[in-house]
C-alpha positions in Angstrom: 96.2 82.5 94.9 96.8 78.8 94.2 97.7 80.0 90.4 100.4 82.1 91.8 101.6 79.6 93.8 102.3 76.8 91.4 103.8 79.6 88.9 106.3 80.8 92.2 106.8 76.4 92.6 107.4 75.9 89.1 110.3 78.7 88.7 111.8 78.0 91.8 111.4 74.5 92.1 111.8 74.6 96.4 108.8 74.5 98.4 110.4 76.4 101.2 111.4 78.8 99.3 108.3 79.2 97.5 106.8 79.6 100.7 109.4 82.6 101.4 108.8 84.4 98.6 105.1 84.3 98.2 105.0 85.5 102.0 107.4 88.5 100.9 105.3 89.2 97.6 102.2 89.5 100.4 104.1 91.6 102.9 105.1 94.1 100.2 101.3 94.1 98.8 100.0 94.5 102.5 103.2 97.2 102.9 102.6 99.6 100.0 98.1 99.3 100.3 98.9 100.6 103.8 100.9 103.1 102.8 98.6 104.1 100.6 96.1 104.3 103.3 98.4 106.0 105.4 99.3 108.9 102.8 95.4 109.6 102.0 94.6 109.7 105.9 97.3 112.3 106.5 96.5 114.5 103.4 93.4 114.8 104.6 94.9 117.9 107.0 97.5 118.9 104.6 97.5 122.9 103.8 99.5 122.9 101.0 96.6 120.6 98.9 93.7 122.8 100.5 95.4 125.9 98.7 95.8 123.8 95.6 92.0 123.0 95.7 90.6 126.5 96.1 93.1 127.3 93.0 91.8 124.7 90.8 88.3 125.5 91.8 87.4 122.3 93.3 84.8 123.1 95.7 85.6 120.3 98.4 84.8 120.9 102.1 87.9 119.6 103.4 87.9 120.6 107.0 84.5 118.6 107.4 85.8 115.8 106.0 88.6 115.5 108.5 86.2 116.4 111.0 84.0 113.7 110.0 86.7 111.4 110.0 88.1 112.6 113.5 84.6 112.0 114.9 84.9 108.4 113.4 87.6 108.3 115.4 86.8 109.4 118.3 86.0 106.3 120.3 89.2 104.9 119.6 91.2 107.7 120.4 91.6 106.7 123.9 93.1 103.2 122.7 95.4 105.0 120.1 96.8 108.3 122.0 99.2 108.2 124.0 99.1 109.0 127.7 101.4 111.3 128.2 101.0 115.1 126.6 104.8 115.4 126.4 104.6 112.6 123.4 101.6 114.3 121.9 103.0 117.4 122.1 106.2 116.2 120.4 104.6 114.3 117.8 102.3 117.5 117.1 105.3 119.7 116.9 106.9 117.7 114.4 103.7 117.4 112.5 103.4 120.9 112.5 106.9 121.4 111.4 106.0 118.8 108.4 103.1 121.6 107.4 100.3 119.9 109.3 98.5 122.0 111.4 95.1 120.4 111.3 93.6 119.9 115.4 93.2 116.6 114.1 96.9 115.4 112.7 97.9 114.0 116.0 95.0 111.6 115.5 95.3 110.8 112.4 99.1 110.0 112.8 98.6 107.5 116.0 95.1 105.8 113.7 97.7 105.4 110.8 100.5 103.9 112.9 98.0 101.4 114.7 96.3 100.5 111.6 99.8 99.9 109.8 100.4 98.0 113.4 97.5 95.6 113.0 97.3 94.9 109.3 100.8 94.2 108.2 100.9 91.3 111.3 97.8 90.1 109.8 98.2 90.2 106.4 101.2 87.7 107.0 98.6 85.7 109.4 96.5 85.0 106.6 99.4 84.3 104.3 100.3 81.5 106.2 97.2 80.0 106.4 97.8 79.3 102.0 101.0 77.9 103.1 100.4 74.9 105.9 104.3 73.8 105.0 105.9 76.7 106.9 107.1 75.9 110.7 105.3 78.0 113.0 108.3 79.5 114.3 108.5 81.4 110.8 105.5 83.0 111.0 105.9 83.9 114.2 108.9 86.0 112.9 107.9 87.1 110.0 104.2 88.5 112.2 107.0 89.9 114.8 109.2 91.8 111.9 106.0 92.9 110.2 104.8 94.5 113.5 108.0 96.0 113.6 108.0 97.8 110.5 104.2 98.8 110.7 105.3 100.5 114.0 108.3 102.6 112.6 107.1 103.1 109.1 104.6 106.3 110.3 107.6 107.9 112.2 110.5 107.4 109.4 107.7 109.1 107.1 107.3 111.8 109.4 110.9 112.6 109.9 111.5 112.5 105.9 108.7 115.3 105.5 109.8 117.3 108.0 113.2 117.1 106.6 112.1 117.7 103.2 110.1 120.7 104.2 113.0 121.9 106.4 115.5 121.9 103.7 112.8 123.7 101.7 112.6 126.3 104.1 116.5 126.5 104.9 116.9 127.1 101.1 114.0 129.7 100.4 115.8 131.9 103.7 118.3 133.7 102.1 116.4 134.5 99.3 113.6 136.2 101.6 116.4 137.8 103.9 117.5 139.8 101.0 114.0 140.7 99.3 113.4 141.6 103.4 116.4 144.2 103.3 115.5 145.3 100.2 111.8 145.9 101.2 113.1 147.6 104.7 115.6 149.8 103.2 113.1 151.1 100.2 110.9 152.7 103.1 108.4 149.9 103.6 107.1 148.9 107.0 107.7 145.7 108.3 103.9 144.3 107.5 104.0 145.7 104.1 107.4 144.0 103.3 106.5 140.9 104.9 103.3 140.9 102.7 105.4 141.7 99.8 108.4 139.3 100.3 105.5 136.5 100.3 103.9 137.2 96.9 107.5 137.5 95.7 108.5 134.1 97.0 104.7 132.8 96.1 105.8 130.8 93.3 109.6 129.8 94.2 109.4 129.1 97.2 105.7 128.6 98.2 106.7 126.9 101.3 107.9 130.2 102.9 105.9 132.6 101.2 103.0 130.5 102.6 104.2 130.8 106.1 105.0 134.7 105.6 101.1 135.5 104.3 99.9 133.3 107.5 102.3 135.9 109.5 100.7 138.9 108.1 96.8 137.1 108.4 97.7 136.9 112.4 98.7 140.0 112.6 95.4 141.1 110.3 93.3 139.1 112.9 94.4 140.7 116.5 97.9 138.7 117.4 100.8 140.4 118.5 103.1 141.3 115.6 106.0 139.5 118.1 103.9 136.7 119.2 103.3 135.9 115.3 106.6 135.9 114.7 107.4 133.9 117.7 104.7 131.4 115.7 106.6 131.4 112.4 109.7 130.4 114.4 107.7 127.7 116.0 106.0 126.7 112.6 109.2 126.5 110.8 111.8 125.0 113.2 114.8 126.8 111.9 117.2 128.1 113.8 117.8 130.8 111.5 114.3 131.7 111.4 114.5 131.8 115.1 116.9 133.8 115.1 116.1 136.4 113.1 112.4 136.3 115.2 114.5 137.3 118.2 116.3 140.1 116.7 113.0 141.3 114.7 111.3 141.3 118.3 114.0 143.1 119.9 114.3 145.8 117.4 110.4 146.6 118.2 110.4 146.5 121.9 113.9 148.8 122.1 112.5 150.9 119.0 116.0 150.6 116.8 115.9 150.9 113.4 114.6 147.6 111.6 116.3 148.4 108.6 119.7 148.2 110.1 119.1 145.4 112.1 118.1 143.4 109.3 121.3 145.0 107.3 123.9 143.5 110.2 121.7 140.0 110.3 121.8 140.0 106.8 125.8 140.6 107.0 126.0 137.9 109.8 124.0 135.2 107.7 126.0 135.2 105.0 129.2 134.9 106.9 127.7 132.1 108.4 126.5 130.6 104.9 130.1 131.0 104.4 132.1 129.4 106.9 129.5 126.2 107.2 130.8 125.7 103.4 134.2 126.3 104.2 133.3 123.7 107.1 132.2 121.1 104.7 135.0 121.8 102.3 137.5 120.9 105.1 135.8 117.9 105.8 136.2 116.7 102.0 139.6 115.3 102.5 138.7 113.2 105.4 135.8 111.8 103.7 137.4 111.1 100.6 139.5 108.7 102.5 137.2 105.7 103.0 136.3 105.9 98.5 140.0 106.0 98.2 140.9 103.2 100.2 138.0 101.1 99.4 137.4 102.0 95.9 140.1 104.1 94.1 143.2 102.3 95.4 142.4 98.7 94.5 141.9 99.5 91.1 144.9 101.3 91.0 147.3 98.9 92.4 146.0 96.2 90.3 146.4 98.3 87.2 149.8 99.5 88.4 151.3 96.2 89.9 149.2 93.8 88.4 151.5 93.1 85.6 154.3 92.8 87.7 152.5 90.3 90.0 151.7 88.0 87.1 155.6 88.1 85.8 156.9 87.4 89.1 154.4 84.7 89.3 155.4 83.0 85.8 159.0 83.7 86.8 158.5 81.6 90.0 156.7 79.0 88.0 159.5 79.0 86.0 161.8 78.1 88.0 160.4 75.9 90.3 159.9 73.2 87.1 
């Protein structure tokens, strides 16, 4: 530690700023070993590694390991939860949505988020205790700003995997759609061509077909064929997903013919693939204007009337001696 600080003292040559950076270089240590921590504690519950695992051969007990660890965590869990069920229930639903659906993700989530919450402030507490020459004050705001980002870090994660997996999903749809229409129309039942649009989509798009094979395992086990598909819609997020739950369900209670139904939706979809591009082609020009302006133009002019400028200026010159 001391080594690193006279290297920091003798490049820089400022004690206060030696201080700064050797208190940044142990944030951003503290930062990624937590994140670290953080990413093993939530792949303990993730399904997608699970699969991977039974693939490979591995022969891991995963689900007692997170059990094991839940019932580590089990005393604290009344400290780290929160009290309300509306913000466990959120939280769960977006964990769920990132393809966690371990019992034991919400509690993993809120241990990771504390933990980040107590050992970034006092990782820079026991920096500063190296560094006697910064105020007080200092460390006080860099334990504040560290507490800050241990506290948002777990939920910016979250909302990046559930976006990742979302736009996963939203691009694997049409895709299944038209294997689904294909499936329907060919004289299979809706079961079979679920089941077969999911070994289709296994290996392109596993995210979906993995979702599709846990629709058909429901179904296997006792659920409702609608209240499994009302769980994919859940699972997934999507609004079109959602939607085409809804008219899936509606087409078995009225008794209409699925193939059609899924014929029209798939003629719907695509005109609404089509006009959201169309929407984001209109909306080229307007944000082209801000490059332009900022970017495009100066160069221009200065290409255009720099010359001119400079003449103008040697003119003036020129005639003011």
């Amino acid at each position: 530690m001391e080594t690193l600080l006279e290297v920091l003292r003798a490049t820089l040559g400022d004690n206060a700023l030696t201080s700064t950076v050797f208190v940044g270089l142990a944030a951003v240590a503290v930062f990624v070993f937590s994140l670290g921590v953080s990413a093993i504690v939530l792949g303990l519950a993730d399904p997608m590694r699970r699969r991977l695992n039974r693939l490979a051969g591995v022969e891991r007990d995963d689900t007692s390991r997170a059990d094991s660890v839940a019932a580590l965590l089990q005393p604290l869990s009344a400290y780290i939860l929160p009290k309300k069920d509306w913000d466990r229930s959120q939280v769960g639903r977006q964990l769920v949505h990132a393809g966690y659906r371990s019992p034991h993700s919400v509690t993993f989530y809120y241990a990771a988020r504390a933990l980040l919450l107590i050992v970034l402030p006092a990782a820079v507490l026991i920096a500063s205790y190296w560094m006697p020459e910064v105020p007080t004050a200092k460390i006080l705001f860099y334990t504040a700003v560290a507490a800050f980002v241990g506290s948002i870090i777990p939920g910016a994660l979250l909302d990046r995997l559930v976006a990742r997996r979302k736009r996963a999903l939203r691009v694997a749809f049409p895709d299944a759609l038209d294997l689904l229409v294909v499936c329907v129309e060919s004289g299979l039942g809706l079961a079979p061509a679920l089941q077969r649009v999911a070994d289709e989509l296994a290996v392109s798009h596993p995210e979906l077909g993995a979702e599709l094979m846990l629709v058909n395992a429901e179904v296997r086990a006792g659920v409702e064929r609608s209240q499994a598909l009302k769980n994919l819609a859940d699972r997934t997020g999507l609004e079109d997903i959602r939607g085409l739950v809804a008219l899936l369900t509606q087409t078995m209670r009225f008794g209409t013919s699925v193939a059609d139904a899924l014929r029209v939706y798939s003629e719907e979809f695509r005109d609404k693939r089509m006009q959201a591009a169309e929407e984001q082609a209109a909306k080229i020009g307007t944000k082209m204007i801000f490059p332009l302006v900022f970017c495009m133009f100066p160069a221009f002019f200065l290409v255009a009337i720099g010359p001119a400028v400079l003449r103008l200026i040697d003119v003036f010159g020129q005639m003011a001696k």
